[in-house]
Structure formats: structure tokens, C-alpha cells
N, C-alpha and C positions, 0 to 999 in steps of 0.2 A: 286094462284099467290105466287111467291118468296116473300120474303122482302130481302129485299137491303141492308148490310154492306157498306157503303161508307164512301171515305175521310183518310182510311190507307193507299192507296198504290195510286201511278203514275205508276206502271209496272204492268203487268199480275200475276196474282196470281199461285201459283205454289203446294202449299201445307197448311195443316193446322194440327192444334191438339187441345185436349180442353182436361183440367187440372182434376183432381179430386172434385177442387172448381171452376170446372164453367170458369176458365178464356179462351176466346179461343186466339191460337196464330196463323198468318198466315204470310208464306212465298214467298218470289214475285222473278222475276228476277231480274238483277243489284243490290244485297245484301239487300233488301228490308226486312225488318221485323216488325213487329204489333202486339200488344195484344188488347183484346177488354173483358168489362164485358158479365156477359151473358145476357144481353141485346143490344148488339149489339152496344153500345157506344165503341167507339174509344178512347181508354186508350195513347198510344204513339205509334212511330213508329222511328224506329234505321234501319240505313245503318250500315253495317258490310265492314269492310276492305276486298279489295282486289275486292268488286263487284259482285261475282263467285252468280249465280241462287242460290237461298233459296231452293233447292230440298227435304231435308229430315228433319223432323222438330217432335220434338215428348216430352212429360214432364216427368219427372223422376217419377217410381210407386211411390215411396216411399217418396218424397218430391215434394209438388204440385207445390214451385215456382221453380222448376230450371228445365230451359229449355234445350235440345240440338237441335243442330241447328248445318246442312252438308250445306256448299254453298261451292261450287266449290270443290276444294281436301281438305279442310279444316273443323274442327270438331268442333265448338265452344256449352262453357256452359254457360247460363246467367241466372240471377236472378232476376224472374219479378218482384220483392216489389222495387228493384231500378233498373229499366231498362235503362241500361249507358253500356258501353263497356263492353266485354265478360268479366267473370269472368276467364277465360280458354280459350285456345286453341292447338289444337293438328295437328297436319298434318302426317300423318301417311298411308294416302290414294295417291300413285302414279297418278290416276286420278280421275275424276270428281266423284264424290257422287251423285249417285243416291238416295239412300234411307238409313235409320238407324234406330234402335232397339236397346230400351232398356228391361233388362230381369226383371223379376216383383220384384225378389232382389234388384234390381237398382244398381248393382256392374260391371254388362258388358253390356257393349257396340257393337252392331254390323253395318258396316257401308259395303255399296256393292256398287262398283264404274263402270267403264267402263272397265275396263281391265280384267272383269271377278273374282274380288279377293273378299273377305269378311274379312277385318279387325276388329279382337274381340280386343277391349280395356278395359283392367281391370281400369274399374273406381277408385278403392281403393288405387290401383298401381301406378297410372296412365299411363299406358305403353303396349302395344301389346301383349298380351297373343297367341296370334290366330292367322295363317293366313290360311286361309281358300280356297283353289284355283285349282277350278273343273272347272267351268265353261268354256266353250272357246269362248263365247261372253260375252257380256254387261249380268252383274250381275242390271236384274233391281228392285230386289222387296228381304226384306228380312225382316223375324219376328219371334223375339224368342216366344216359346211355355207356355200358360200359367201353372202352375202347375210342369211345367219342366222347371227349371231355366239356366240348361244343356243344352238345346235343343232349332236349331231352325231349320228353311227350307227357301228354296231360290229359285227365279227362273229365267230366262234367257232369252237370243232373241238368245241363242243354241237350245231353244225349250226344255230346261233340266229342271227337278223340282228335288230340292233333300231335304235329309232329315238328321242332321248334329246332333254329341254330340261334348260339347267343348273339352273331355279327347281323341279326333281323331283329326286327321287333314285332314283324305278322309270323303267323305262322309259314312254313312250308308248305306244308299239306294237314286237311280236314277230311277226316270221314266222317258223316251225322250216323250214327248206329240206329234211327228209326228207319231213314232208308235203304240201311242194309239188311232192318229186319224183314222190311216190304219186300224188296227183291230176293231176299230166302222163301220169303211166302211165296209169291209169283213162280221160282222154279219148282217150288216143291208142290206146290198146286193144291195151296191146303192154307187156309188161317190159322196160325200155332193158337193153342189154346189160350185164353188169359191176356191173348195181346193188348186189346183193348184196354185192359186192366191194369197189367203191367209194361208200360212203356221201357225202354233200355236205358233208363236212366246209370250214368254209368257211376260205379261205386269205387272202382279200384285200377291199380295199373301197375305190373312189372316189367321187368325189362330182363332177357335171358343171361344170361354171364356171357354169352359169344356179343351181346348188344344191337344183333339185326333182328331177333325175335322178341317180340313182347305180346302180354298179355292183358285181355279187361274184362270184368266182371259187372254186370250190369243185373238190375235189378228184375228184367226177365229172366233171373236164371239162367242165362246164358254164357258162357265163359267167348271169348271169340279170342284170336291167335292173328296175329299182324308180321308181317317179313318188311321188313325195311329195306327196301334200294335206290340209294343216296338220297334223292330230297322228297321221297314220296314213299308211302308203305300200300301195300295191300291185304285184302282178307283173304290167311292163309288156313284157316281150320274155326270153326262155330259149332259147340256144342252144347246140349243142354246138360248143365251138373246140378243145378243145384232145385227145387221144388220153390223155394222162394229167393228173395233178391240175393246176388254171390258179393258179398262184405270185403273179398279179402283174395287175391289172389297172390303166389310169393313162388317164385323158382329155388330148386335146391340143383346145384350144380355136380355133377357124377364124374367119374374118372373116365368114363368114355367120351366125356364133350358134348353128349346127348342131354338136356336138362328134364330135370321131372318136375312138375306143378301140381302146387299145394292150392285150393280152396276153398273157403270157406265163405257158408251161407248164414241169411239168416232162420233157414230150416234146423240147425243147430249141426249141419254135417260138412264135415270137412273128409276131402278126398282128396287121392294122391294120383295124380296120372301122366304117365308114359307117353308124351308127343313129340317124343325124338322123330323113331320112325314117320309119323307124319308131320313132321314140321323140316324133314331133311329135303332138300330138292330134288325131285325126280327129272323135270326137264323146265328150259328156261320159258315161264309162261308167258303170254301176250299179255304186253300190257293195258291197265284198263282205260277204259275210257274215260274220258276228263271232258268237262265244260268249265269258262271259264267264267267269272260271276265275280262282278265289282273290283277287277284286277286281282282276281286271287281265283288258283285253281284248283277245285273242289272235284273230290273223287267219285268217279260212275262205277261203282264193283259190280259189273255184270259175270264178269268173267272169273274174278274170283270167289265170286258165289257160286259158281257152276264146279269148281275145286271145291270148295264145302261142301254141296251136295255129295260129293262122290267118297270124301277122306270120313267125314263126321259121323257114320254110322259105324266107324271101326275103332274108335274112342273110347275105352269104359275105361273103368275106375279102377285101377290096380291096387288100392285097397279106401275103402269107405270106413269113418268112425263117424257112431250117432255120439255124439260130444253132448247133445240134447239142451243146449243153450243158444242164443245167437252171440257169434262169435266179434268179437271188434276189431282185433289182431291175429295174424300168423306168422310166424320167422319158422323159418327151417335152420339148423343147424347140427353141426358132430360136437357132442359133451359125452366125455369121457368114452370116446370110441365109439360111437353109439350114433347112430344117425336119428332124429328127435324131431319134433314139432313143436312148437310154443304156443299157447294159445292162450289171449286176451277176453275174457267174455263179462256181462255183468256183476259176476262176483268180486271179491276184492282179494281171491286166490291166482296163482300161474297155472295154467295144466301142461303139463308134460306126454306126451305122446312116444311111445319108440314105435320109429317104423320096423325095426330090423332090417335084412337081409333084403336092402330094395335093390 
């Protein structure tokens, strides 16, 4: 059973983060915002001007109380040791803020709205470094790279996942995940069920704590696994987790340097799964094939779909919770010794998860 965060919020919870020291902070709709110890005591809770959903919400590496906080077009920074009005704010985002990233420097800011853009803000500067604008839909999910403070990747409801240095303004490299669903089809010589229904529109995006591996979650329930090498990634492992669209994907980092991945659907089930062993390298694969198209070149994963066929039937879920809600957020974290799950869903409570002994 969950345990229960209550008494922060009167709105649906939308997002969450938890600090270096344990504070966690969560964001609701109608400008909703809350911090709490790590015990799950309710520290305060601040309405934010303007109202706009609490959607991206995340704490500075390098300084554990300062917060940022995307609601609506709007970029606010606050300082949990006096939580009172923004210390800052920026508007620099034409519309809605989906999601933000901050780079493990704590100097840039990256913020992905609906109009498909990514606004890099040099925090130092305080001012627009970047604009970033590939996408041709809904920019929904964006994270800079650990160990790459350059570098992030982003993803879409174009079904586009890319992979960005701040000294560009196109991207590096584009995989479209409709034509990697086709070419999974193709080898596997079978039409996945529901394809036609459920397109890969992509919902979400982590990035490993090593920073070459990340993850996306796409509305065909598929989770898919990407290896980065230098200006281009490929598809390292596709599975199916979740019965309906995967909301939410989030790495918890282990002492062996192997990461476990947390996701959540909107089936209301989040699982927890073991792709160390398949995401460590076996041998150095051939790289894919590429065409080149309007000066920019876009990835052929023939060859890394033929690696999926072979890894992604030894995938399962090292532990499954019916949470039985759709989920909006997930943070993994250790409170109070404890290795935990966090989770955001339509109510206006926290749920708590222990994984134990993962």
C-alpha cells in the first residue's frame, strides 16, 4: 500500500522533484505549489501569479534550495528556506510550458512549450541563449545530459526524438519513432496490435545518470532505450510496458552503476525494470544507416532494430504496482533510508511507493 502525502494541494497534482537534501516539491494546477520534508510533512504551499498549471518543476544541481518552476508561459525561481514570492521571473516562452531542465552546471536552463520550441536560458545572463525549433508539434518532454552540460534530447507528439548541442541551433541527430515502429514491424513480421490506433506519439524522456543512455515513452506503450555515441544515438532495447500511453518515464541510479527505470502509464501501472544488463554493451555494433535530407541527417535503425528483436523478449518488470489511476509524474528517490517512488496522479494527494530491497 501507498502512503498518502495530504493537505498541500486543493488541485490535481501535476509534477514533482526532490532536492539533494531530501526536500520534495510538488506542482498542481491553478498555480499550486508545495514543499514537504522528507517525511512527508507539509512544510507550505504558495499560489503563483497568473494561475497557469504547475507543469515543470525541478531544483538547481548545484544549489539545493532554489527552485524552478514552468506554469503556464511563465519561468519562475524560488527559494525554499523563505518560501514567499518568486525570487524571479522570466517569460520567454510564446506558449504553455510543458516541461524544464536544468544542466548539472546549473547555468542553463531548458524549457519546451507547445509550439514545438526549446527555450535555453543562460541563468548567469539571465536571457535567451537558444532557441531551439525542430519540432512541429507539442515539444512534451526535455533533459539535459548528465556529464554533458552541452547536451540535451527532446521529444514530441511529432513522434520526433532528437538529440541537441547548445554551440547548434538544428539538431544533431532525429529519430521519427513511427518509422522505427514500422521497421520493428517489418522484422518481426507481424502488425503490433492497436498500431494504427495508437501512434508513438512520444510522452516523455530520461536520461541515465552515466548520460549515454536514455529513455522515451510513447503513447503506444512502448518504453524504447537510446545509447548515445557522440553526435548521433541509436535504438538500443524497445519494449512493450505499459497496456496504454507510457506518461512518464524516470531512472533511479544504483551503486553498481547499472540504472533501473521507473514507468508510468496511463493504464494506472507503474513498473520498475532492470536494463542494466541489457543496455551494457556486448560488442561494438555497426553503425546505422543514415540518409541525408534537406542538410540534416536523419537515422535508418535497421540494424538497431534487429538488436531489439533479440534483447526485448528478456525485459520484464522486476516489480509491477496497479496504482490504478493515470499517473502525471514519477521521481524515484532514497527518504529515510528507503528507496521510494513518488507519484503525481489526478488527485490532489502524493503517493509513496517503497520499493525495498531492489
Amino acid at each position: 500500500m501507498a502512503a498518502q502525502w495530504s493537505c498541500g494541494h486543493t488541485n490535481s497534482v501535476l509534477s514533482l522533484a526532490v532536492s539533494t537534501d531530501k526536500v520534495v516539491a510538488s506542482g498542481a494546477e491553478a498555480g499550486e505549489l508545495a514543499i514537504w520534508n522528507y517525511q512527508g510533512l507539509h512544510l507550505d504551499t504558495l499560489h503563483l501569479d497568473g494561475g497557469g498549471d504547475v507543469t515543470g518543476i525541478t531544483f538547481s544541481p548545484v544549489c539545493s534550495t532554489r527552485l524552478y518552476v514552468s506554469h503556464g508561459e511563465t519561468l519562475s525561481v524560488l527559494d525554499t528556506r523563505s518560501f514567499k514570492d518568486p525570487v524571479e521571473n522570466f517569460s520567454v516562452n510564446k506558449e504553455e510550458i510543458n516541461c524544464i531542465s536544468v544542466n548539472e552546471t546549473g547555468n542553463l536552463l531548458a524549457a519546451a512549450d507547445d509550439s514545438g520550441a526549446i527555450k535555453v536560458l543562460d541563468l548567469e545572463n539571465k536571457k535567451v541563449c537558444r532557441t531551439l525549433q525542430r519540432h512541429t508539434n507539442i515539444c512534451s518532454a526535455v533533459s539535459f545530459r548528465p556529464h554533458r552540460p552541452q547536451s540535451l534530447v527532446s521529444c514530441g507528439l511529432d513522434m520526433q526524438v532528437m538529440l541537441w548541442n547548445m554551440h547548434k541551433t538544428r539538431p544533431l541527430w532525429i529519430t521519427n519513432l513511427q518509422q522505427l515502429a514500422e521497421e520493428e514491424n517489418d522484422v518481426n513480421h507481424h502488425k503490433s496490435p492497436g498500431q494504427l490506433f495508437n501512434p508513438p506519439l512520444a510522452h516523455s524522456v530520461a536520461v541515465a545518470p552515466c548520460g549515454n543512455i536514455f529513455s522515451c515513452g510513447a503513447e503506444d506503450g512502448k518504453i524504447r532505450i537510446f545509447r548515445v555515441t557522440g553526435s548521433r544515438f541509436e535504438s538500443d532495447l524497445c519494449f512493450k510496458g505499459h497496456t496504454q500511453g507510457v506518461s512518464q518515464v524516470s531512472f533511479i541510479d544504483q551503486n553498481d552503476g547499472l540504472p533501473w527505470l521507473i514507468s508510468a502509464g496511463n493504464d494506472g501501472k507503474v513498473c520498475l525494470w532492470d536494463i542494466g544488463k541489457e543496455t551494457a554493451p556486448q560488442q561494438k555494433p555497426q553503425p546505422p544507416k543514415h540518409v541525408r535530407k534537406n542538410g540534416h541527417v536523419h537515422s535508418k535503425t535497421k540494424n538497431a532494430v534487429h538488436q531489439t528483436k533479440d534483447t526485448s523478449s528478456r525485459v520484464t518488470a522486476r516489480l509491477s504496482i496497479e496504482h490504478g489511476e493515470k499517473v502525471n509524474w514519477i521521481v524515484g528517490a532514497e527518504l529515510q533510508g528507503s528507496q521510494v517512488v513518488l507519484i503525481a496522479d489526478p488527485s490532489i494527494t502524493i503517493s509513496v511507493y517503497q520499493l525495498g530491497e531492489i
